[in-house]
N, C-alpha and C positions, 0 to 999 in steps of 0.2 A: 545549542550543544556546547560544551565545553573541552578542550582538549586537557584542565588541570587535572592530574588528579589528585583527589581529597582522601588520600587514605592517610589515618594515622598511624604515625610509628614510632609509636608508645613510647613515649620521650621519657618518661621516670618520673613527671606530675601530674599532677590529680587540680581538681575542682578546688580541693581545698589546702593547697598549693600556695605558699606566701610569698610576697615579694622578695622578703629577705631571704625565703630558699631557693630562690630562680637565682639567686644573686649570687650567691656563695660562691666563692671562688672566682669569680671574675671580678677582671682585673682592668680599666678601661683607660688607665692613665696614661694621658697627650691625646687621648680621642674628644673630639667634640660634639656633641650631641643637641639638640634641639628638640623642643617640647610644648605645643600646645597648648595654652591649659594646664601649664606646668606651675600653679598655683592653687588649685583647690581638687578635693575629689582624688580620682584617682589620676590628674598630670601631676596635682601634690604628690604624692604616692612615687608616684615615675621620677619625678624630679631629685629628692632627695634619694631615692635608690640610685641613682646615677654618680651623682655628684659622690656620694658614700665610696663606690665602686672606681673614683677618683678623674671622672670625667667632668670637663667644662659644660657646664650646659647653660642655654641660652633658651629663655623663658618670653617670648612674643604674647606681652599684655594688655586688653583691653582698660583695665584699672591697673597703669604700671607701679601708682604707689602702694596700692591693697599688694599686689605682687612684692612688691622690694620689704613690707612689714611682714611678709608669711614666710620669705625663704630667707632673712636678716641671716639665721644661723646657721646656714649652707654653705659651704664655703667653694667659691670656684664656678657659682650662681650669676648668669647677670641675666637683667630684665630690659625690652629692648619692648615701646611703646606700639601695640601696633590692634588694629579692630580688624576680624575677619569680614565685618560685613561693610566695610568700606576699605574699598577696592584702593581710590589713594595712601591708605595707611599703610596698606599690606606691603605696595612698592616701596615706598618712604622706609620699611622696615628692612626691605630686600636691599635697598643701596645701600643702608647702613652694615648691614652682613656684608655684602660682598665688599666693602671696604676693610671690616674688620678681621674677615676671616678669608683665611685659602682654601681650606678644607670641611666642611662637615661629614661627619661619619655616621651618626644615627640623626632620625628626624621622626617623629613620632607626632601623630598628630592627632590631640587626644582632645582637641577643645572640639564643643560642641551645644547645644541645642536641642530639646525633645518635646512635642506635644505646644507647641506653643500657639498661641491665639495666633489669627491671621496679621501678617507683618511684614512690610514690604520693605525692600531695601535699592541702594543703587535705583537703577532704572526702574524698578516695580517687580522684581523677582522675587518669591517669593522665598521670607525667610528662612526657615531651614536647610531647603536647598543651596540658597546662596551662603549661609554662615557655613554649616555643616562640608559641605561639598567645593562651592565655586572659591570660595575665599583661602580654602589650603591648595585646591588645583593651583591659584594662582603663587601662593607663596611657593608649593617643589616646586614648581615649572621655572622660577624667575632664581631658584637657589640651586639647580641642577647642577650648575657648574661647578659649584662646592663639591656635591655630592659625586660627581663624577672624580674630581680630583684626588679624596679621598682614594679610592681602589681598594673599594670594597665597602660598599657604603650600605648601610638597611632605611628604608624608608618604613613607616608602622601606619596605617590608616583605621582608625577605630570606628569598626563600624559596630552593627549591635544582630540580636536575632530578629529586631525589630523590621531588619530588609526583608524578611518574608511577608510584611502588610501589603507592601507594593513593588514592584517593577517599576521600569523608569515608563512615564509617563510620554511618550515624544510627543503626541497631537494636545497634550497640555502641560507641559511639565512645570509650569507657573501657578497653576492652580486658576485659571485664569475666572473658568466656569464657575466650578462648585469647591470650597475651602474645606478641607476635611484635614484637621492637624495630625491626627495617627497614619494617615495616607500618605502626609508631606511626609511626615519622620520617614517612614517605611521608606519612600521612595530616596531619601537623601541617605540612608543608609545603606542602600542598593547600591547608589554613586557611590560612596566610599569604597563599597567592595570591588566594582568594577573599576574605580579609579589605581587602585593599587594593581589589578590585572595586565593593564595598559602599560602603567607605569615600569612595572616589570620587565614586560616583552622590549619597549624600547632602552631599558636603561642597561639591562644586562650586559650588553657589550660592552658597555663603561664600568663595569663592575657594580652596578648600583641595580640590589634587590629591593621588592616590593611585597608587605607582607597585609593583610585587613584581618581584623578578628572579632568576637564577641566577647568581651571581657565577663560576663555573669551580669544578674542583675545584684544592683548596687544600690544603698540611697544615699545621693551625693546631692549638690547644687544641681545637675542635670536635672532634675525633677522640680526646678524653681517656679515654672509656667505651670504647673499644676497644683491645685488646690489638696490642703489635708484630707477634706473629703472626696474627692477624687482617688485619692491614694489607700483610703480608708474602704471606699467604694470596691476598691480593685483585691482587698487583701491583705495590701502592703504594710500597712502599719495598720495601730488602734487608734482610740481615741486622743492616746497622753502622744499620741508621738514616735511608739515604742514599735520596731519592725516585727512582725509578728509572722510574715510570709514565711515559709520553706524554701530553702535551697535558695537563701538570697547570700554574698559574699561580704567579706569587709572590705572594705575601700584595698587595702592592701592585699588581698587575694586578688580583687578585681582588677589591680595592677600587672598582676604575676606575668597572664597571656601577653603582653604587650613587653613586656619586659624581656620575659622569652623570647619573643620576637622579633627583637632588636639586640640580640648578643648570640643566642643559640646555636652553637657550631652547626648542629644538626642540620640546618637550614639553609647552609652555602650552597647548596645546588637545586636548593626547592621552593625556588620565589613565585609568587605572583599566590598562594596557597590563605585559603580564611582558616583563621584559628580559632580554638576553642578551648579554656581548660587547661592552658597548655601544651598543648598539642595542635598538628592537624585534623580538623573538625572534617568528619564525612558529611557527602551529599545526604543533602535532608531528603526525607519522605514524601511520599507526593500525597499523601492525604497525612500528614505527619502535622503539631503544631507547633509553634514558637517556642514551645516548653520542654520539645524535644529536640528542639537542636540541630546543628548541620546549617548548610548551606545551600538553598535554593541555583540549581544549574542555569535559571537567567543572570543571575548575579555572577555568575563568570564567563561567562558568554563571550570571547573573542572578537568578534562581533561590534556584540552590543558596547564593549568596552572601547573598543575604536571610534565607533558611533558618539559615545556620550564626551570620550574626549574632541571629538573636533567639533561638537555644540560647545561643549565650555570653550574653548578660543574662540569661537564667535563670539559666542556671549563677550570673554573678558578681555580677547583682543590679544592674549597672551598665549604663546605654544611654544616646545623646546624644537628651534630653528632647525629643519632640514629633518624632523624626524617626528612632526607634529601634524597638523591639517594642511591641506589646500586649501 
């Protein structure tokens, strides 16, 4: 059961909603922001609307030189070396922040991983869970204290409609058994959603909201572990390459929810909420599919999101002191 509730109200965008019209009018200047993935796709997309909007943003790169050649013409951009799926990097990234900065105000966390062959990381966890999920838990948890100083801070966790494939897994969450990659997604998507729940409930007091959402479907680098035909298979494009699917977004629409997300007056008092479209996305259907949308009531599960956060500080040994696991 979930105590959120997911009703929308009716913010004044739509699906086909652009970054630059989520933006208009806002004004971000002396705010500093953080971005995931804030070099291709849609953290591209995020990045440069931020920075336009005249906030610093701080771009956390797996390829920090591919990063520093994409945002050259950004100004107010810096990119700061760091791999979600190695855990020493992500800290080595965090001591660097907390020396550099006193405050963060937005943190968005839009890198990610989809459908990918079986792939172990760290200890043997399985990859998308660990990139997707374990590896940004660890970077908010270790950046909190920015984000609390702030006062009034938005964290953004991108999750997809993909978390309706799975529930979190507790008697396998590694994949230990049987490797099923649309399973791992699903299930690491779910973490996303409930990670921001959590994140929510404990941070509020600090002034720090928690927001997850479905951005639309998009084709971006995300979709790099899967083959043309694969994707040709599914609908998504044809032969030449060409997107051919229904009701798929441009990278910068796919941006918009997230962007919302993270500036929306609307949303000072309604954290911990999955979005959708720009909006707050309703409880999905119980015999309902992917295609329609909403948010699965295990994925906000109080609960469950307590739960997955004190497995992740097991796992990474990391939790926000005095308000995290036993």
């Amino acid at each position: 059961m979930t105590d959120i509730q997911q009703t929308p109200i009716q913010s004044g965008f739509t699906a086909a909603s652009t970054a630059a019209g989520v933006m208009a009018g806002v004004d971000l200047a002396g705010r500093t922001a953080l971005v995931t993935g804030g070099y291709s796709g849609l953290g591209f997309e995020t990045t440069r609307s931020l920075a336009q909007a005249g906030a610093r943003v701080l771009v956390p790169a797996r390829r920090p030189q591919v990063a520093r050649d994409r945002l050259a013409d950004l100004a107010g951009v810096t990119v700061i070396p760091m791999d979600l799926a190695d855990l020493p990097s992500v800290h080595r990234a965090c001591e660097q922040l907390r020396e550099s900065e006193t405050t963060l105000d937005i943190a968005i966390a839009a890198a990610g991983v989809m459908a990918s062959p079986e792939r172990r990381v760290g200890p043997g966890w399985e990859g998308q869970f660990a990139i997707n999920h374990l590896g940004h838990f660890v970077l908010m948890t270790l950046l909190f204290p920015l984000l609390a100083n702030a006062g009034g801070a938005r964290v953004v966790s991108y999750s997809s409609a993909g978390h309706q494939l799975s529930d979190i897994r507790w008697d396998d969450m590694h994949f230990d058994d049987c490797y099923d990659k649309w399973s791992a997604y699903g299930q690491s998507k779910t973490a996303n959603v409930l990670f921001a729940v959590h994140l929510d409930a404990i941070g509020r007091e600090d002034g720090v909201r928690a927001f997850s959402l479905h951005p639309g479907a998009v084709i971006t680098e995300l979709q790099r572990d899967m083959t043309a035909a694969e994707q040709i298979e599914r609908g998504w494009i044809d032969e030449q390459g060409n997107i051919v699917a229904r009701g798929f977004k441009t990278p910068s629409q796919g941006a918009a929810t997230g962007l919302w997300a993270a500036t929306s007056p609307s949303l000072t008092d309604l954290g911990g909420r999955y979005c959708e479209d720009c909006d707050i996305a309703p409880l999905a259907t119980a015999n309902g599919s992917m295609e329609d949308g909403g948010v699965r009531p295990y994925a906000l599960d109080p609960d469950s999101a307590d739960r997955l956060w004190r497995a992740s500080a097991r796992l990474t040994g990391v939790g926000l002191s005095g308000k995290a696991t036993k």
